[in-house]
ZADO-1210 file (C-alpha; in nm, 4 decimals, padded with zeros to 6 digits):
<atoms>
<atom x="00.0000" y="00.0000" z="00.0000" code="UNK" pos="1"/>
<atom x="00.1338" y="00.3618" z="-00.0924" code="UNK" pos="2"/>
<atom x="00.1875" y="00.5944" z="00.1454" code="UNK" pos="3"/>
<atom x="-00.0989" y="00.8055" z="-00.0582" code="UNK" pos="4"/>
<atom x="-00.4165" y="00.5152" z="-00.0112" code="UNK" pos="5"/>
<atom x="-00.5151" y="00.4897" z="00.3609" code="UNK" pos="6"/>
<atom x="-00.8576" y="00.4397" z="00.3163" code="UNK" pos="7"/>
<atom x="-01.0478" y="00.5893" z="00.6219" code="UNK" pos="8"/>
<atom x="-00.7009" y="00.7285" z="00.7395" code="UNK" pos="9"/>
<atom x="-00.4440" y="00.5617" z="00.9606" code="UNK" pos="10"/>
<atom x="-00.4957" y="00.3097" z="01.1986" code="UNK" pos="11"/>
<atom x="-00.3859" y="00.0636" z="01.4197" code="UNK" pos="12"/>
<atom x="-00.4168" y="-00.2840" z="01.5454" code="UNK" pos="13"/>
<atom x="-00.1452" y="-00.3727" z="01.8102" code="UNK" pos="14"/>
<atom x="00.1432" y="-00.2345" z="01.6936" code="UNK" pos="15"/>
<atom x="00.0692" y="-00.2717" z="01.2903" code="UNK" pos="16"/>
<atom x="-00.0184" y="00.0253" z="01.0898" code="UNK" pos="17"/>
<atom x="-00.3193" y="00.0045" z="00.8891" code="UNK" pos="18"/>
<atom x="-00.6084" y="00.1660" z="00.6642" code="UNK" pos="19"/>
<atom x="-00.9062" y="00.2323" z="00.8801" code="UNK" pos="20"/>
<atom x="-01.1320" y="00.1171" z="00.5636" code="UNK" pos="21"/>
<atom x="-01.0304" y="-00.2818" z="00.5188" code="UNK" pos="22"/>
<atom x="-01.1830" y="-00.6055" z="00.3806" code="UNK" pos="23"/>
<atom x="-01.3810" y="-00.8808" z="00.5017" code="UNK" pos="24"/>
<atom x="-01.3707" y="-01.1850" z="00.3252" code="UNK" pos="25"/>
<atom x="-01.6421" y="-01.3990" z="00.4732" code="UNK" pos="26"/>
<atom x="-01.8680" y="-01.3249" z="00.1266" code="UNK" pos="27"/>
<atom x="-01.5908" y="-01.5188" z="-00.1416" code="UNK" pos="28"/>
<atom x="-01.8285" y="-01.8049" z="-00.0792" code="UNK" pos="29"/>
<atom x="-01.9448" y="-02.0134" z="-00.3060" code="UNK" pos="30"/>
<atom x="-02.2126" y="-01.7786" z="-00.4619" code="UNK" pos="31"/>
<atom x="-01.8496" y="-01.5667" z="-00.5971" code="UNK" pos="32"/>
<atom x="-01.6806" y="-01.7628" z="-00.8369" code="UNK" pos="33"/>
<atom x="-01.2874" y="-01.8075" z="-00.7660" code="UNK" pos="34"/>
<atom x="-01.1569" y="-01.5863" z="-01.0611" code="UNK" pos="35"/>
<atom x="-01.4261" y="-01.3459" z="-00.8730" code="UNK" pos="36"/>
<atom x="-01.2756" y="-01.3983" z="-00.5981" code="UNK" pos="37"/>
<atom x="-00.9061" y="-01.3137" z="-00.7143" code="UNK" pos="38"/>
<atom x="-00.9597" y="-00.9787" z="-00.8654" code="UNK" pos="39"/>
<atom x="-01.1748" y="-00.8360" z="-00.5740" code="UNK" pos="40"/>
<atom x="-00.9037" y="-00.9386" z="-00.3653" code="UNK" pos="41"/>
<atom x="-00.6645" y="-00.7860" z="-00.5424" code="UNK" pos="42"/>
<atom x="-00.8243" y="-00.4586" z="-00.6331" code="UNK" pos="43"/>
<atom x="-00.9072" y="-00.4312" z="-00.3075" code="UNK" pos="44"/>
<atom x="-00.5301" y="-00.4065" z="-00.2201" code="UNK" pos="45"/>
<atom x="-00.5100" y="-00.1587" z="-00.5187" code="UNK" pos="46"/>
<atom x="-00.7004" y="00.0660" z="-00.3499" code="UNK" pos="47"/>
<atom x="-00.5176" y="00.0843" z="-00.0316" code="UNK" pos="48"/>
<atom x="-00.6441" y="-00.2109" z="00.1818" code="UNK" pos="49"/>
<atom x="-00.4182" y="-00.3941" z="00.4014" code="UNK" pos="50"/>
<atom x="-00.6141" y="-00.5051" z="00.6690" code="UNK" pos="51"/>
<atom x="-00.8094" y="-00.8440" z="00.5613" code="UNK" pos="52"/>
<atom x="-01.0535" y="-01.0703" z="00.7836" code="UNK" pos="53"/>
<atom x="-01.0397" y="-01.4213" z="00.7093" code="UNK" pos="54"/>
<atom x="-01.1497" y="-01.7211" z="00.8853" code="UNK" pos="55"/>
<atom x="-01.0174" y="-02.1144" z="00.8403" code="UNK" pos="56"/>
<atom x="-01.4044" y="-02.2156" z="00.8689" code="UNK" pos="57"/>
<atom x="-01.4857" y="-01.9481" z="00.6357" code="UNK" pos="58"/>
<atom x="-01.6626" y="-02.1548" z="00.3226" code="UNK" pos="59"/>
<atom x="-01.4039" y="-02.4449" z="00.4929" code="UNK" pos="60"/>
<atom x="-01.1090" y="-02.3268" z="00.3931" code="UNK" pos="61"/>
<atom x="-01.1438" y="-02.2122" z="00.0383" code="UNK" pos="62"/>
<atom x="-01.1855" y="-01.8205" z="00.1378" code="UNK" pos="63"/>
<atom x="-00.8037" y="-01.8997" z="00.2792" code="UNK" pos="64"/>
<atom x="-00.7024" y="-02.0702" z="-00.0368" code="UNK" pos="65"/>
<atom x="-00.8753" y="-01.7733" z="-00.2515" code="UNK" pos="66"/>
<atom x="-00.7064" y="-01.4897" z="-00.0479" code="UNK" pos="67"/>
<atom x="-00.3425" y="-01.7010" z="-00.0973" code="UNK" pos="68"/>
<atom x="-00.4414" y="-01.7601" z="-00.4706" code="UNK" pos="69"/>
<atom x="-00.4993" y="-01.3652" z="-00.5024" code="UNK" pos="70"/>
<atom x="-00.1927" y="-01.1828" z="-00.3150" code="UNK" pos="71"/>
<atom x="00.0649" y="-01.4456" z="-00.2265" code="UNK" pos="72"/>
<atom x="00.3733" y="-01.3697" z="-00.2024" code="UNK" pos="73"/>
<atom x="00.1548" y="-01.1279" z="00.0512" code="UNK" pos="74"/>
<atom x="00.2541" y="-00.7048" z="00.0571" code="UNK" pos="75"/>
<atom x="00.4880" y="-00.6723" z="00.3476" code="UNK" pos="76"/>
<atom x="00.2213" y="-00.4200" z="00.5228" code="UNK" pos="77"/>
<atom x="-00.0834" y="-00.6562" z="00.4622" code="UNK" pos="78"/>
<atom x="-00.2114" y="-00.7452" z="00.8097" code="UNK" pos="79"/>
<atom x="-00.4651" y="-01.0521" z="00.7754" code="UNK" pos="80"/>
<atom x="-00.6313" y="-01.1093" z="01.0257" code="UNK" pos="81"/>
<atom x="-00.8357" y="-01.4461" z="01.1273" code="UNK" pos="82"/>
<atom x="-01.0550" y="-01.6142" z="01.4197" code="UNK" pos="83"/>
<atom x="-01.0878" y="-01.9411" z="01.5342" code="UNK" pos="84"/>
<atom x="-01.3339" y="-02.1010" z="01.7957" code="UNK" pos="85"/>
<atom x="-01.5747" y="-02.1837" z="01.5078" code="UNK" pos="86"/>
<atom x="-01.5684" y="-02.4812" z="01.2638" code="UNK" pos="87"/>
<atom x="-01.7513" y="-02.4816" z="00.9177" code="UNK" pos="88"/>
<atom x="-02.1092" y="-02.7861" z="00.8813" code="UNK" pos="89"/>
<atom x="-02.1960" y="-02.6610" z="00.5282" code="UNK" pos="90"/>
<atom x="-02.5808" y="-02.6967" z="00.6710" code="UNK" pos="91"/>
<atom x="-02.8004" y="-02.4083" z="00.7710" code="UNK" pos="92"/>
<atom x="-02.8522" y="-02.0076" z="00.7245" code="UNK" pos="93"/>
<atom x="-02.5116" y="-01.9824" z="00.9334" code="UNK" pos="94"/>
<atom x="-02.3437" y="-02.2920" z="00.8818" code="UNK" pos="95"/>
<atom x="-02.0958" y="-02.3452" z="01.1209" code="UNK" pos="96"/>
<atom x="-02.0802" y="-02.5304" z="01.5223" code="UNK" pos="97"/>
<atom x="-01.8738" y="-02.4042" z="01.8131" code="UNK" pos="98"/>
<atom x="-01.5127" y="-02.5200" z="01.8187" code="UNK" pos="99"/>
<atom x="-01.3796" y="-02.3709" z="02.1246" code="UNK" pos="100"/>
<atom x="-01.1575" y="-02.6241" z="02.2864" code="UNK" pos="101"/>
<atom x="-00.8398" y="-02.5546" z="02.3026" code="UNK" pos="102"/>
<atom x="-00.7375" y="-02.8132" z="02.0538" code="UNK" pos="103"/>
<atom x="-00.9905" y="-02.7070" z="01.8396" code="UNK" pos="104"/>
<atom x="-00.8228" y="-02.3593" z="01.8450" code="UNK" pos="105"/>
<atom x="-00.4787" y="-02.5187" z="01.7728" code="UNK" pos="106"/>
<atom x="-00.5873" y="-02.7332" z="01.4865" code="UNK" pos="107"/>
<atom x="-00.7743" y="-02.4049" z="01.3310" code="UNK" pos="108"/>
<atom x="-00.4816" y="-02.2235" z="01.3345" code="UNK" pos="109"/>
<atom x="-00.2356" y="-02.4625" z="01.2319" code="UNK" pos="110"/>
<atom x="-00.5197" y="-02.4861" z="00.9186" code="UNK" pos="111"/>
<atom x="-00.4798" y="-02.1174" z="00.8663" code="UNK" pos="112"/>
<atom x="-00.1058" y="-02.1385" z="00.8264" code="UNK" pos="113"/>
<atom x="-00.1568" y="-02.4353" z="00.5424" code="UNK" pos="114"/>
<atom x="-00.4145" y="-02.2501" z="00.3507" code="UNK" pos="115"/>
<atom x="-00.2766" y="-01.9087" z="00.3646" code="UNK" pos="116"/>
<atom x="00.1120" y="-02.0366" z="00.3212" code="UNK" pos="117"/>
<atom x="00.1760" y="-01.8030" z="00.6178" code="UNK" pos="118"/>
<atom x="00.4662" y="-01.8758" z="00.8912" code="UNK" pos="119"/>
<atom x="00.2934" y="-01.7003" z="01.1362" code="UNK" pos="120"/>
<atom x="-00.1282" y="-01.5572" z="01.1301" code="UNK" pos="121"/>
<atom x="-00.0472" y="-01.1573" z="01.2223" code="UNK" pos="122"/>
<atom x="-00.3797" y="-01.1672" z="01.4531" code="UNK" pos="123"/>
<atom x="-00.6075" y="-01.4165" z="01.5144" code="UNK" pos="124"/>
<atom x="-00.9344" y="-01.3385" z="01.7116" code="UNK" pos="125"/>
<atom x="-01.0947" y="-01.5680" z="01.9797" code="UNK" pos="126"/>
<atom x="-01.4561" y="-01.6486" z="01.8800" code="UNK" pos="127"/>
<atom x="-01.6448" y="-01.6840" z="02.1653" code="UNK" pos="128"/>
<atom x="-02.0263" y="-01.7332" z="02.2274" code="UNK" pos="129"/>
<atom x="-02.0998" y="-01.4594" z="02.5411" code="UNK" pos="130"/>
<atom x="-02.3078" y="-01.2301" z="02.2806" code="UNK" pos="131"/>
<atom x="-02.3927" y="-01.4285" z="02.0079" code="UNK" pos="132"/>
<atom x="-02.5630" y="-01.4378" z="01.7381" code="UNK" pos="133"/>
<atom x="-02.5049" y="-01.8224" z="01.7710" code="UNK" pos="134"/>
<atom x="-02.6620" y="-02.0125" z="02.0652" code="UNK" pos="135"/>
<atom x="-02.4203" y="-02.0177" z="02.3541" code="UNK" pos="136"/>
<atom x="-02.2917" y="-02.3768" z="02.3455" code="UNK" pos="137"/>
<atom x="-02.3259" y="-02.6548" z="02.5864" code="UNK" pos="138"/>
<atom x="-02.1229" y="-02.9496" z="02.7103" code="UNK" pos="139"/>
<atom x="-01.7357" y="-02.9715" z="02.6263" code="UNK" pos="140"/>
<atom x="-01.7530" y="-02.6880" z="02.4034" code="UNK" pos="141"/>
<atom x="-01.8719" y="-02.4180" z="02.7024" code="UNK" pos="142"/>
<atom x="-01.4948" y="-02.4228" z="02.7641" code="UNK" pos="143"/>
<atom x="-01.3188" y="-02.1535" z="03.0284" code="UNK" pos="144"/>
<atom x="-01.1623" y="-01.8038" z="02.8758" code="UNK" pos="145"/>
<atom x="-00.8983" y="-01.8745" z="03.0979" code="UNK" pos="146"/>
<atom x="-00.8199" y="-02.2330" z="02.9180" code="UNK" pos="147"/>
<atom x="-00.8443" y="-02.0667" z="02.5861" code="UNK" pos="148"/>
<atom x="-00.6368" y="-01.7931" z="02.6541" code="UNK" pos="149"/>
<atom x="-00.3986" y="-02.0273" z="02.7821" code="UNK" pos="150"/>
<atom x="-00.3677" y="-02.1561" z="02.4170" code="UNK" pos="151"/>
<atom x="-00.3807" y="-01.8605" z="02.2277" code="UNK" pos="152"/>
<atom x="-00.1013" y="-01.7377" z="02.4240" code="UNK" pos="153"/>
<atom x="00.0948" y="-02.0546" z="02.3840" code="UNK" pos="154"/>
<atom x="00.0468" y="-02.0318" z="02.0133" code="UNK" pos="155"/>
<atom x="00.1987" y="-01.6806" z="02.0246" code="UNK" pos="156"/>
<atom x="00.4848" y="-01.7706" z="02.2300" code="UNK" pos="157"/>
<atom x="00.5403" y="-02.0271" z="01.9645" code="UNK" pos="158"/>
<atom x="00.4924" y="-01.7392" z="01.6884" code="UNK" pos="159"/>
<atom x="00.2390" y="-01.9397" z="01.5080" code="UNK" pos="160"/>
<atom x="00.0502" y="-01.6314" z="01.5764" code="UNK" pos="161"/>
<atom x="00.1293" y="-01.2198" z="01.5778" code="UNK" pos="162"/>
<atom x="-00.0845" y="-01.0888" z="01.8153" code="UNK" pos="163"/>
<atom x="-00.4618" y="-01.1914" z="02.0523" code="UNK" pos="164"/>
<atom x="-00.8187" y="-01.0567" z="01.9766" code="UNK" pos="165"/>
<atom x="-01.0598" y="-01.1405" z="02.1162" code="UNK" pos="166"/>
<atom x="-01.4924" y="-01.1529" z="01.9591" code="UNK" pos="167"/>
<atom x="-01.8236" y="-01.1922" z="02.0763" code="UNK" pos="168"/>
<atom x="-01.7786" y="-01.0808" z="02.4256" code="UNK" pos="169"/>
<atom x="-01.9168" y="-00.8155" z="02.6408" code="UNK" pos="170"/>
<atom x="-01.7186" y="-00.5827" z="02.8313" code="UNK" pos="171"/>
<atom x="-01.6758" y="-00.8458" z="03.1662" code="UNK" pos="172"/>
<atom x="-01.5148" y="-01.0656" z="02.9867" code="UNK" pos="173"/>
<atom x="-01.2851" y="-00.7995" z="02.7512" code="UNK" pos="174"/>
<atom x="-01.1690" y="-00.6831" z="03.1150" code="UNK" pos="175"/>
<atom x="-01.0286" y="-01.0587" z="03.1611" code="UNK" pos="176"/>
<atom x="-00.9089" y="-01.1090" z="02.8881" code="UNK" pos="177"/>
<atom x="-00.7156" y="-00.7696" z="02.8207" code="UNK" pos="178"/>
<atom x="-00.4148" y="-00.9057" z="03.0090" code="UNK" pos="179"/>
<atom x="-00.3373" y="-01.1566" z="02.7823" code="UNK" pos="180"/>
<atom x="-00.2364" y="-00.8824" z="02.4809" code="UNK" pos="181"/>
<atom x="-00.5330" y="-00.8178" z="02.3366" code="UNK" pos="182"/>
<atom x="-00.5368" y="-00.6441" z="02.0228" code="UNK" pos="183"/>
<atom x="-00.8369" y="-00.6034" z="01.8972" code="UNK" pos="184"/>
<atom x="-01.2544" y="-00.6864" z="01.9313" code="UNK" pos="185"/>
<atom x="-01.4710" y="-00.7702" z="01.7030" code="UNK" pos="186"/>
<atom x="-01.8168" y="-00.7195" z="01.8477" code="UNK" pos="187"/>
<atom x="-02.1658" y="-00.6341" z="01.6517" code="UNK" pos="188"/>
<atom x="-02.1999" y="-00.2648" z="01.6625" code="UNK" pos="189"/>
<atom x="-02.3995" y="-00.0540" z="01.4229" code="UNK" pos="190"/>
<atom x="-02.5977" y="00.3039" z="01.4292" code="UNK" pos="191"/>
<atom x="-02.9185" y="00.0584" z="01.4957" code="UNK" pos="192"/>
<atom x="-02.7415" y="-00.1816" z="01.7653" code="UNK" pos="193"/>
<atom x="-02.5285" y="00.0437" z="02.0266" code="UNK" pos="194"/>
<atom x="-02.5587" y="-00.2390" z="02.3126" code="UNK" pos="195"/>
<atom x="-02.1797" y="-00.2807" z="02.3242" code="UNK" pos="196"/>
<atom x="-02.0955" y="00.1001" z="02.3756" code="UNK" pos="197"/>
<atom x="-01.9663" y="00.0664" z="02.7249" code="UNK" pos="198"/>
<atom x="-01.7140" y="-00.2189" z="02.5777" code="UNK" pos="199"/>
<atom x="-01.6392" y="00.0102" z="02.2638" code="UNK" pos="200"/>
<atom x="-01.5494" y="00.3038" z="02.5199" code="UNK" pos="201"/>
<atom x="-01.2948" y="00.0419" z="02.7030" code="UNK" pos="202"/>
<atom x="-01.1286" y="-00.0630" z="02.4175" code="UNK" pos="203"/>
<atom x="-01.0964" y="00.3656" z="02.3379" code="UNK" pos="204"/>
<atom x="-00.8999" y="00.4212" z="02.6237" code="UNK" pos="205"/>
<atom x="-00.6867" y="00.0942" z="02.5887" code="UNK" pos="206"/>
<atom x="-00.5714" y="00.1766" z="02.3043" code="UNK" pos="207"/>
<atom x="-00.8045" y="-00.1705" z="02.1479" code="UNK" pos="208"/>
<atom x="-00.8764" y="-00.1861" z="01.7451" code="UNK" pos="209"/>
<atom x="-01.2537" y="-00.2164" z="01.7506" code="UNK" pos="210"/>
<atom x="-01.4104" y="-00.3936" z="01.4338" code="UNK" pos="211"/>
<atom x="-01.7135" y="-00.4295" z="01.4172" code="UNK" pos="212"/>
<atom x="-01.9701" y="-00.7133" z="01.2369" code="UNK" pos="213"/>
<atom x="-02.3237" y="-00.6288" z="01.1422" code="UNK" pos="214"/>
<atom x="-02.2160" y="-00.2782" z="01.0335" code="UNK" pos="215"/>
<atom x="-02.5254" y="-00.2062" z="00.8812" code="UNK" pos="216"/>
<atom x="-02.7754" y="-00.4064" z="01.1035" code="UNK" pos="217"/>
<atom x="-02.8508" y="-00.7832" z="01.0563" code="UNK" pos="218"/>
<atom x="-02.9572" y="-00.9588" z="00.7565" code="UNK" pos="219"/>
<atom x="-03.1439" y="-01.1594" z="00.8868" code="UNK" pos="220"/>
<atom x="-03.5229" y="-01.1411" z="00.8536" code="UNK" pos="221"/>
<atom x="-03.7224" y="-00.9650" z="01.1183" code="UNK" pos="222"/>
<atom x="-03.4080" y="-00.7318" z="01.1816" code="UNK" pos="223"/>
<atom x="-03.3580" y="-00.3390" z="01.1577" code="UNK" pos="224"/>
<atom x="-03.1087" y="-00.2428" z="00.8491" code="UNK" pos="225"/>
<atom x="-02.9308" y="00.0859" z="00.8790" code="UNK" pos="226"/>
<atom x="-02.9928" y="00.1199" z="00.4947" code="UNK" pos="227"/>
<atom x="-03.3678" y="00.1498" z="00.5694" code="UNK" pos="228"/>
<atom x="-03.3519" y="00.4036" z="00.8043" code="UNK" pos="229"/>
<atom x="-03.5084" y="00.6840" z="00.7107" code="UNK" pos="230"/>
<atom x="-03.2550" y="00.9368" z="00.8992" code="UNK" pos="231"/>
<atom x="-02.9742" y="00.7475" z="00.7136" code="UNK" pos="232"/>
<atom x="-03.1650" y="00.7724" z="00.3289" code="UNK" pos="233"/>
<atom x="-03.1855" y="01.1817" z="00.4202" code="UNK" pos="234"/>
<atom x="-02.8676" y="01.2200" z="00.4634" code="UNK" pos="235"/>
<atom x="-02.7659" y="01.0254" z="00.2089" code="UNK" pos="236"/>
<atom x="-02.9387" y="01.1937" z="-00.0534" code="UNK" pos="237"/>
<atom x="-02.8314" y="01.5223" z="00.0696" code="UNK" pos="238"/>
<atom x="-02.4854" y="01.3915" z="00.0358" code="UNK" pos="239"/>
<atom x="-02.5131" y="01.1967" z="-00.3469" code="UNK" pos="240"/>
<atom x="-02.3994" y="00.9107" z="-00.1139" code="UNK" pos="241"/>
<atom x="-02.5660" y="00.5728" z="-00.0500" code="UNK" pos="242"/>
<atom x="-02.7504" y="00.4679" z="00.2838" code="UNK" pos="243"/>
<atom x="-02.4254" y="00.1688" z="00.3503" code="UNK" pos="244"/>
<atom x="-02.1670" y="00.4797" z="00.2868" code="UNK" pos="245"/>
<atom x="-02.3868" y="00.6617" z="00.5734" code="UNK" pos="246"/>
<atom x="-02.3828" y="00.4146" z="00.7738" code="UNK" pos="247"/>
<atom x="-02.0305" y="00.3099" z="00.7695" code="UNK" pos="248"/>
<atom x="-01.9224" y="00.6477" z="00.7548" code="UNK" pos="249"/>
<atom x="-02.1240" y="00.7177" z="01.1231" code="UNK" pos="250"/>
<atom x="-01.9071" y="00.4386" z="01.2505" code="UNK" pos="251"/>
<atom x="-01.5809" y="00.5886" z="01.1527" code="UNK" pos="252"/>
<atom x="-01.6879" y="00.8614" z="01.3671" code="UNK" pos="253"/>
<atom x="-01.7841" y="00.6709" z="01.6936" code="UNK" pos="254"/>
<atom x="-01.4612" y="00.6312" z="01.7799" code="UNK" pos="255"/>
<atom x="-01.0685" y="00.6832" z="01.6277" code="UNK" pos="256"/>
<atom x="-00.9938" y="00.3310" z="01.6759" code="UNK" pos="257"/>
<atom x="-01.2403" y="00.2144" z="01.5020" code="UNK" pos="258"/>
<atom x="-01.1570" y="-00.0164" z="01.1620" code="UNK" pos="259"/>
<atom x="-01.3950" y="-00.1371" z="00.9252" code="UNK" pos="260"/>
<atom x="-01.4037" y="-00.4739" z="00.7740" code="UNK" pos="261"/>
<atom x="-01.6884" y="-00.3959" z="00.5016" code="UNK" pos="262"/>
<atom x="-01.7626" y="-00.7248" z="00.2796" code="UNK" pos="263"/>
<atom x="-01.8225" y="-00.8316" z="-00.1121" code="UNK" pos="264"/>
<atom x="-01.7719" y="-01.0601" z="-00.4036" code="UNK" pos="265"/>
<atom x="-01.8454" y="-00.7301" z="-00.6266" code="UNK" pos="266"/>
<atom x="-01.5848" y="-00.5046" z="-00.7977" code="UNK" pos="267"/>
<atom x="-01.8597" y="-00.2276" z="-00.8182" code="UNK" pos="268"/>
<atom x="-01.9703" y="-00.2835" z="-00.4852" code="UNK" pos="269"/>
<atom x="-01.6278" y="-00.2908" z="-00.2870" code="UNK" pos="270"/>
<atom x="-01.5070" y="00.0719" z="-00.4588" code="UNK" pos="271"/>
<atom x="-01.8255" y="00.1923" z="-00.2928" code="UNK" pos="272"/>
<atom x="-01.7318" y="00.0722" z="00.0071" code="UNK" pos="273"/>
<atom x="-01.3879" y="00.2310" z="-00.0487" code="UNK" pos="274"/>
<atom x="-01.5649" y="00.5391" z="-00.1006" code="UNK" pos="275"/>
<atom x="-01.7004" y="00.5117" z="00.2441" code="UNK" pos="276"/>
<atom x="-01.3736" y="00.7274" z="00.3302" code="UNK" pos="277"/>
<atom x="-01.4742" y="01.0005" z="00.0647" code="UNK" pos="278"/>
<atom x="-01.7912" y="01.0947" z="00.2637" code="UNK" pos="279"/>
<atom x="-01.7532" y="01.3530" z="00.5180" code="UNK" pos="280"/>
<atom x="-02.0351" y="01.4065" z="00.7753" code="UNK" pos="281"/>
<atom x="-02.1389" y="01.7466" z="00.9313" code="UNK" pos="282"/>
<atom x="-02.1711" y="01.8347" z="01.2932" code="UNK" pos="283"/>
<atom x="-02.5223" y="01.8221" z="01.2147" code="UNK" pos="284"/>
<atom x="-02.5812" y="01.5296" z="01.0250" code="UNK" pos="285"/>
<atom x="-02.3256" y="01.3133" z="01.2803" code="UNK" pos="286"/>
<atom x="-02.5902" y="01.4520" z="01.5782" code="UNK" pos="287"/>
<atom x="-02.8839" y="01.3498" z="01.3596" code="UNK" pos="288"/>
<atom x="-02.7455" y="00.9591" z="01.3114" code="UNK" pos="289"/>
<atom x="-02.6800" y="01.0004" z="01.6566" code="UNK" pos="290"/>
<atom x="-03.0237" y="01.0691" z="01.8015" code="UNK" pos="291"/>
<atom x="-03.1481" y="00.7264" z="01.6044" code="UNK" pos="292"/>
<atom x="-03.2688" y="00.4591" z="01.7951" code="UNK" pos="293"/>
<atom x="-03.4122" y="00.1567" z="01.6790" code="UNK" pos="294"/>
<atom x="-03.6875" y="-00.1082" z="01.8162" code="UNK" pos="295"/>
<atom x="-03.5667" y="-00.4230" z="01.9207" code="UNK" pos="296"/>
<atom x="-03.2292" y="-00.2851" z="01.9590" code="UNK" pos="297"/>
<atom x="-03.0192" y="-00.2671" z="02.2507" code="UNK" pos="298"/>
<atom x="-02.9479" y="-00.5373" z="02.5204" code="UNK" pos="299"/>
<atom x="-03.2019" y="-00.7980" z="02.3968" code="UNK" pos="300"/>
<atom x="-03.0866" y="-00.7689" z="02.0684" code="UNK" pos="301"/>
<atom x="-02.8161" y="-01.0412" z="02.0170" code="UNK" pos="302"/>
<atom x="-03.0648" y="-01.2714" z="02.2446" code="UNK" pos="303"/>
<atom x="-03.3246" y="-01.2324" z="02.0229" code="UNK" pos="304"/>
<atom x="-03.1128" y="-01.3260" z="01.7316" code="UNK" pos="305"/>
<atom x="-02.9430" y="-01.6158" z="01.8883" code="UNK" pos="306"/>
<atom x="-03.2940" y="-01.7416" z="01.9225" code="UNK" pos="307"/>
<atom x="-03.3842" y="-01.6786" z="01.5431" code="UNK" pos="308"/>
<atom x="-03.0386" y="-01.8690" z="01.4607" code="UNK" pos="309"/>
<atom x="-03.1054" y="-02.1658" z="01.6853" code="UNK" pos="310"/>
<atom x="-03.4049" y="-02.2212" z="01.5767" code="UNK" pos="311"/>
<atom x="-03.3023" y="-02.2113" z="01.1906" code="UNK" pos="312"/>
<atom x="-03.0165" y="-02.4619" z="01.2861" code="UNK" pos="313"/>
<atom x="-03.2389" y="-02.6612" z="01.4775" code="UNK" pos="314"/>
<atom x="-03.4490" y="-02.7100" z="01.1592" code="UNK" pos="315"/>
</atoms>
């Protein structure tokens, strides 16, 4: 990346500079075709990305294989970024099962290292289940932080991995964890769901990259989107901008350390989320996104959804 393209400006996670605008790869599914795949991936570093999300259990394993296909051998300053405590079924509207053992995090990492041809994963996030939107597993898979961290930290000591984050937890169990090096937190956070703000405020004065997922609201049915809002379409048309660049924009103002991870298997759409750090927000339009609120927002949120989710899996 050239000193010129920082999308969304400068940013940080640990130590490792990067654009606050970045990529998630979840999407390079099977609905994206691999040569798809490839040159989003690859424009995406053209315009200044170098912070990508992956996951081993992400479309098992082939999202790896189609980031390696893309940019290996990898730009020195690309930071990629993966999770494990998940493992990829194939079956259902969110098909994966909780992995959380501490094995299970070992052998998931290990698999990122043999997809993505990497020595060493620069960050890998903890999934956990504390906030959803999956059921909160049972048995041997409702497994201690403690033991977990334990691993992770024994996998960086080992320099299989860079650096800890840490995902789906609320701000209890960020406190615990924040001695173990924590990085960064990936929590669901939007202009319509604002139930993690205390956690977001924590990881501000730590000095913690927060990235959020459901950016724009869930897609699920049933669920608020921030596109629909009708605050969010004003201002939008008052800016020539579109409801998503609105809403992402809003979220590069919550907070400075804030880095977005904005998904797509589309050329067209992934330069308008690039754009995202073209649109600048008045005082007064940033107090107006502000004052939204949303039904069925806020603390029962996530429950509500990990109900919707269980109940698809369950079927």
């Amino acid at each position: 990346m050239t000193a010129q393209l920082q999308p969304g400006g400068a940013g940080r996670i640990g130590t490792a500079p990067v654009a606050r605008v970045g990529y998630g790869a979840m999407q390079l599914d099977d609905k994206v075709t691999h040569d798809d795949a490839v040159a989003v991936l690859r424009r995406a570093v053209e315009l200044g990305v170098n912070h990508i999300d992956t996951a081993s259990f992400y479309f098992g394993g082939e999202v790896n294989h189609r980031i390696r296909s893309a940019l290996a051998p990898y730009p020195e300053d690309l930071v990629i970024v993966s999770k494990v405590g998940a493992a990829y079924t194939g079956v259902g509207p969110v098909p994966l099962t909780a992995a959380q053992q501490p094995a299970q995090l070992r052998a998931a990492v290990e698999d990122d290292l043999r997809q993505l041809g990497l020595d060493t994963v620069p960050v890998v996030n903890l999934r956990r289940y504390d906030l959803g939107p999956a059921p909160a597993p049972e048995g041997d898979q409702n497994v201690d932080l403690d033991d977990q961290l334990a691993e992770m930290i024994a996998l960086r000591d080992e320099g299989k991995i860079g650096s800890i984050g840490i995902s789906s937890v609320g701000l209890d169990v960020l406190q615990r964890a924040l001695p173990a090096g924590i990085v960064c937190v990936q929590n669901a956070y939007s202009l319509l769901d604002r139930s993690q703000e205390e956690a977001l405020d924590f990881c501000a004065d730590e000095g913690v990259a927060w990235v959020p997922y459901f950016p724009l609201g869930s897609a699920f049915p049933g669920f608020p989107r921030v596109t629909d809002n009708d605050v969010v379409r004003e201002i939008a048309g008052e800016l020539g901008a579109t409801p998503a660049q609105v809403g992402l924009a809003w979220l590069l103002t919550a907070s400075v350390n804030t880095l977005l991870i904005p998904g797509t298997g589309s050329l067209g759409h992934l330069q308008e989320n690039m754009a995202v750090a073209d649109v600048v927000l008045s005082d007064d339009a940033i107090a107006r996104l502000d004052a939204v609120t949303a039904p069925g927002t806020g603390p029962d949120y996530a429950a509500t959804l990990r109900g919707v989710l269980g109940e698809a899996s369950a079927s």
